[in-house]
N, C-alpha and C positions, 0 to 999 in steps of 0.2 A: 399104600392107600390110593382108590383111582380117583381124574383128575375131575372137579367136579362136573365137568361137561362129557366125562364116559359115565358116569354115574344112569339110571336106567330113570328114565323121565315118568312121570307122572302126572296128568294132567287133568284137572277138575273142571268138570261145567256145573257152573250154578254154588252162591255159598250160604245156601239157606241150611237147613238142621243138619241133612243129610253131607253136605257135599264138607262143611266146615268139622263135623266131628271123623270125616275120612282123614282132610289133611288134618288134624291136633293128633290123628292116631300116630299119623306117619313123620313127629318130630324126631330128631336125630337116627330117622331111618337111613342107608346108604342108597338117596334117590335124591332128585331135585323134582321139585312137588312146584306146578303152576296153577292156581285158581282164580278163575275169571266169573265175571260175574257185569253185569250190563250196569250194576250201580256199585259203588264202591261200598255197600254197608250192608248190614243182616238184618232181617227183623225178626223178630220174635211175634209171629203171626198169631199166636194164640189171643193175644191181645189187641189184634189190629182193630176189631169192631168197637175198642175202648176210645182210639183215638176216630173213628169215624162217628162217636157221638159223643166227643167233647169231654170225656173223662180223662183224657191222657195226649198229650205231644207226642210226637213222631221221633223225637227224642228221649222219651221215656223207654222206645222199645226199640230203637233202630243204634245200633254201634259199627264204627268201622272196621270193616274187616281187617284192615292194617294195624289197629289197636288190638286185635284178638292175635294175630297170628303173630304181629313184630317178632319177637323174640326166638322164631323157629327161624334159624338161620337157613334153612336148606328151602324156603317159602317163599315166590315170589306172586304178587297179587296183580293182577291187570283186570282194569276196569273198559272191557269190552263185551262182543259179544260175540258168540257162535253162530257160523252159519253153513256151515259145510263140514263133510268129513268124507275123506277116502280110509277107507278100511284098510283094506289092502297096504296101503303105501302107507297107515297109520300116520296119517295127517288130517289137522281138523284145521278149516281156515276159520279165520277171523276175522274182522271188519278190516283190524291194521295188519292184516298177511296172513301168515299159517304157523304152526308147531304141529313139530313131530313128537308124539308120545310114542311109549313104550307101554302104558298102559291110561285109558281114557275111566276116568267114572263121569256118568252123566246126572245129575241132582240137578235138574232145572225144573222139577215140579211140574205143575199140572195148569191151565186156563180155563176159562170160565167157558160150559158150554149152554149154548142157548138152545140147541136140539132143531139147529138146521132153521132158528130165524136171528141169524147176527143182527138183523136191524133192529131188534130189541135191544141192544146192549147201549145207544144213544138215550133212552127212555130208564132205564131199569141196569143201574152200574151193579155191578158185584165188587166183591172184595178181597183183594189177591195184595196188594199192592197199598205203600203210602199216598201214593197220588189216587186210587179207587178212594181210599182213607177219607181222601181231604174233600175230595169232589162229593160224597156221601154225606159228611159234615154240613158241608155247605149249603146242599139242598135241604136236611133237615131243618136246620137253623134257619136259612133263608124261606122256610116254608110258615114259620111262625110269624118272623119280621112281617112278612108279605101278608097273614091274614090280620095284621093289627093294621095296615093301612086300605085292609077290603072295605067295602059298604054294599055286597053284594051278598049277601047269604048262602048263594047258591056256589058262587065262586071260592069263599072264605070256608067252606064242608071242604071244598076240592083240597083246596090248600092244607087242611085241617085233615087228610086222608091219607094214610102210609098204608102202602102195600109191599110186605117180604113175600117172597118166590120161595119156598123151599124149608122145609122143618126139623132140617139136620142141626148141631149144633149152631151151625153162624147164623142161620135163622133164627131160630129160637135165642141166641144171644142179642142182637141186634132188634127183635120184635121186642122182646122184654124189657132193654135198653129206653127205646123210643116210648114207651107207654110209661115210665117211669117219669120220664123228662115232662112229657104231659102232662101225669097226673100229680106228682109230685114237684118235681125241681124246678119248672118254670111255670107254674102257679097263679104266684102272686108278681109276676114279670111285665105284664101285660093289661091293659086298659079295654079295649076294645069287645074285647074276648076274655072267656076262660079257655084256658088251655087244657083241659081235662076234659073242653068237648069232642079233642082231638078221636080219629081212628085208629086204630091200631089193627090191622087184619094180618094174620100167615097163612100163606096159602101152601096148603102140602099134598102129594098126589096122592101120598099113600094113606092107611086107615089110621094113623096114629103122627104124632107128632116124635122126635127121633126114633127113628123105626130101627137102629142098629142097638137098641137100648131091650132089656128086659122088659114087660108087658108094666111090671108094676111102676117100675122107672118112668115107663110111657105116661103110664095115667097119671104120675105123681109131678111132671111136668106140665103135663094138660092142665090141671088142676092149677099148678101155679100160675100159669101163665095166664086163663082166666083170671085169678085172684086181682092179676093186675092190672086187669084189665084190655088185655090182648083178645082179639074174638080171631077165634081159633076155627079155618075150612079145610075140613080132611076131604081125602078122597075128592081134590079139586083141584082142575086142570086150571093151565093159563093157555086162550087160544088168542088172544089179542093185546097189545102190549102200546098205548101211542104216550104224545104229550100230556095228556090229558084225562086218560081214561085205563080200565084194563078192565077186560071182559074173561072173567073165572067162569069156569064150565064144571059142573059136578052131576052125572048121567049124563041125562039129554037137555036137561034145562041150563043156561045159561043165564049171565049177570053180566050188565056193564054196570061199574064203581066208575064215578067220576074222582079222580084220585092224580093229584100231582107229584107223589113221591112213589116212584115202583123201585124197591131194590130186590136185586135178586142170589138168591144165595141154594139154587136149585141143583146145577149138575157142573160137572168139570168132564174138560179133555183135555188128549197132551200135547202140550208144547208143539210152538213150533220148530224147535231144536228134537222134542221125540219124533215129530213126523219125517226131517230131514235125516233121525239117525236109523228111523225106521228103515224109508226106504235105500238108502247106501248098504244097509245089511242084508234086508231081507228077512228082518226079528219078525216073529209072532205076535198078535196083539189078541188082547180081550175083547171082548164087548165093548167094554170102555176105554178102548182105543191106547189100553196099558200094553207095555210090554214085559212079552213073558219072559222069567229070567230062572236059572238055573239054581241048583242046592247053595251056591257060589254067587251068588247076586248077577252072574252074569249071565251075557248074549249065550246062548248056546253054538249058535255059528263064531263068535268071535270070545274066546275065552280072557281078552285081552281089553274089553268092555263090558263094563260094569256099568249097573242099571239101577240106582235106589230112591225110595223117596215115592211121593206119589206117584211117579213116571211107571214106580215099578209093581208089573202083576208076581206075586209072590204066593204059592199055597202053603200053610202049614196046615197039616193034619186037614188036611180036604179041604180048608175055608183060606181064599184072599186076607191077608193081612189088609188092612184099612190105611186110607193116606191121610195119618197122623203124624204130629211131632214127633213122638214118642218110638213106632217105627224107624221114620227115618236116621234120627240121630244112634240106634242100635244097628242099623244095615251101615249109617256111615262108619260109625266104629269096627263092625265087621270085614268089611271090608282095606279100611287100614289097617287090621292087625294080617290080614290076608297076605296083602300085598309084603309087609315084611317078613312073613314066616318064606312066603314064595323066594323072597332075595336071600333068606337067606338057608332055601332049601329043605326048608319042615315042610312035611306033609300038611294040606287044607284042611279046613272042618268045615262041615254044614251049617248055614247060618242056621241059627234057632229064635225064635221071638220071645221074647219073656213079657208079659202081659204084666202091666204094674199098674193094671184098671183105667176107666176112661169117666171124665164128670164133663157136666154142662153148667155152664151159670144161668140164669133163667132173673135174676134181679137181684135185688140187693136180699140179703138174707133167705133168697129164693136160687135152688140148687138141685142137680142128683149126681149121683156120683154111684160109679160100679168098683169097687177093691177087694179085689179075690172076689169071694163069694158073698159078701157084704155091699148091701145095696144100700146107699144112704140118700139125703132127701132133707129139703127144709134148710137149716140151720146151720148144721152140722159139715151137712156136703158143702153148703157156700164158706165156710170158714177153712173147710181143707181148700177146696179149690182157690182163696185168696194167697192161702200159705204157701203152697206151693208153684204160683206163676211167679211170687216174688222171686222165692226160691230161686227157681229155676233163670232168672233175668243174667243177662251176660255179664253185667258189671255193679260192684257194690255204688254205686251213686244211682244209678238204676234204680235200686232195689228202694234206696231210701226217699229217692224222688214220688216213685209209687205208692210207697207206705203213706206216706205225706199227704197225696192225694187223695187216695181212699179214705185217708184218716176223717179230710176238712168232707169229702163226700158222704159220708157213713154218719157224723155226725151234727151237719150241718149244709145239707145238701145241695150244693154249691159245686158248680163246673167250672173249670179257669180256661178253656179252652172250648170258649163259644164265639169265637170269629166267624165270620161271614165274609169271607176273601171273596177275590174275582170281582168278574162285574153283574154287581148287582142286581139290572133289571133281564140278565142273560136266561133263559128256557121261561120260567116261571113270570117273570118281571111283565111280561107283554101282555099278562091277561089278566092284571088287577084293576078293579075300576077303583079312584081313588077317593077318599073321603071326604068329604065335603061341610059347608061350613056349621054343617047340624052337629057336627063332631063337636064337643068342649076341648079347648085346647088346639087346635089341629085348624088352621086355614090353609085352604087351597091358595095355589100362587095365581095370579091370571094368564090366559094365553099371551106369548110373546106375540106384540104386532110383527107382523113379516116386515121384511126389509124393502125399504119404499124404493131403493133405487135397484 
């Protein structure tokens, strides 16, 4: 038996769906498997918009990856990151040095693209991330606090204004979300105001609201999302994005919305580990700045780099595979079974996709859902789609933490995770005018005299 340091290296970037179901492929494989990862833990991103509007803790969805992987002895985990790579010399550096692999998979996913105006992402956060998570939360929440201490009308509409970018699922999960919390859950919360006079707008370019969805899907979404009160702008650009405002463009006519909450949940591009792995190879990219990868998940110039995950362009039967969970966690497994049939000399197989349908949450008992050829909707889709993210949670205390939550939410509408962290009067705080002594309950303090000496 050889010694474990001749043993043939394997090295993972990124341990989101993709890059964690590679190494679980490749337990008691004959390799020493290293996967890194800039934070020590995984999230279960399907849920992340749960915890960006207070349904759910960041430890409801996030485990560490040394809790998943412990027990695969040939697994070593470093909590770094990637920032270089020589092909050739099959070396990738990293923040604390370099490793040499024998074979590289890259699972670092995809970032948020603005379409050539990054100074919008100050105004309008997306959601990739716990920390996009908690900063999303915060202005939600803190957008409420702030219009119970307006007395401006004009200013408390502003505050009272949510605008989402984008009509893909995290859009449409996230709009649906926030029109709930207003029209329903925080209610009776509030003195000042109702909270139900809040806006709720999605703003989507294309002529329907998830447009990778069936026609009927489409409209049976629209319809929902309506229902709850979401005002839905198809075929509507965003050409302006500040503090304060955003100016939606549909033809030639435009609109400024006086709107202090922009999120955006519109377009991705890749990493900046795909762009560094890009050019060290010389890979192909798509349009969407994906790389193209072979029958084999891999580089076509480097058969020895492996590409999965939203990072990677992949055609089956003519059409791009989409940058799902569901993808990724079948390419990571593909490619671990890959890599041990290769050590141990079997002939490779073509990846293949198995489609096991895709749904949208859209509100509480509000859903669609596409399985095989069965299009559901209503009721029925939101109770698959609840059953199976439990499902699907890394750890059974997970699973029971979220039942729990859903439970006290579903039947008694209540969030346990409506903090308002950070500081308070930070972006939003500067342009409340404050209440005054007409308010019942509520005095003003008087100004501090300045300091006489």
């Amino acid at each position: 038996m050889p010694e474990q340091n001749e043993l043939p290296h394997v090295v993972i970037v990124g341990a989101g769906f993709g890059g964690l179901h590679a190494a679980q492929k490749l337990a008691k494989a004959p390799c020493r498997v290293t996967i890194l990862d800039k934070r020590n833990f995984t999230l279960f991103q399907p849920l992340l918009y749960q915890v960006a509007t207070g349904s759910l803790s960041p430890g409801d969805i996030a485990t560490p990856v040394r809790a998943l992987l412990g027990d695969q002895k040939n697994v070593r985990v470093l909590a770094t990151t990637a920032t270089g790579v020589d092909a050739e010399k099959q070396v990738l550096q990293i923040e604390h040095g370099e490793l040499h692999y024998d074979y590289l998979i890259v699972a670092t996913g995809v970032k948020h693209s603005y379409f050539g105006n990054d100074q919008w992402s100050e105004h309008a956060p997306g959601i990739k991330t716990v920390e996009h998570a908690m900063e999303i939360r915060r202005r939600i929440f803190q957008a409420f606090e702030l219009a119970e201490l307006e007395s401006d009308p004009v200013k408390r509409d502003a505050l009272l204004t949510f605008v989402v970018v984008g009509g893909g699922p995290t859009g449409v999960e996230l709009a649906g979300t926030i029109a709930e919390l207003a029209n329903k859950t925080l209610r009776k919360d509030f003195s000042n105001f109702d909270s139900s006079e809040a806006q709720v707008i999605l703003a989507e370019g294309a002529d329907g609201v998830l447009p990778a969805y069936p026609e009927k899907l489409r409209q049976k979404g629209l319809h929902q999302l309506e229902s709850i009160g979401v005002t839905v702008r198809c075929n509507t650009l965003v050409t302006e994005i500040a503090n304060d405002h955003v100016i939606l463009k549909r033809g030639e006519h435009s609109t400024k919305l006086k709107a202090r909450t922009v999120l955006w949940a519109a377009g991705v591009q890749t990493s900046r580990f795909g762009t560094v792995l890009q050019e060290a190879t010389g890979a192909e990219l798509d349009r969407g700045a994906r790389l193209i990868v072979n029958e084999q998940l891999a580089l076509p110039s480097h058969p020895n780099i492996y590409v999965i995950g939203d990072l990677a362009h992949y055609e089956q039967d003519g059409v791009a595979l989409p940058g799902v969970a569901p993808v990724a966690k079948q390419q990571g497994n593909h490619v671990g079974e890959s890599l041990r049939r290769s050590m141990q000399g079997k002939p490779l197989k073509q990846f293949r996709y198995r489609d096991l349908g895709s749904m949208a949450v859209i509100g509480q008992n509000h859903a669609v859902a596409l399985i095989g050829k069965a299009q559901l909707s209503g009721f029925t889709a939101w109770f698959l789609w609840a059953f199976l993210h439990i499902a699907f949670l890394a750890r059974t205390t997970q699973r029971m933490s979220v039942m729990l939550r859903w439970f006290v939410m579903y039947f008694f509408r209540r969030r346990g995770m409506r903090l308002v962290t950070g500081d308070f009067s930070d972006g939003m705080g500067d342009q409340v005018t404050r209440l005054g002594n007409k308010e019942p309950g509520i005095k003003q303090k008087p100004p501090l005299e300045k300091d006489a000496a």
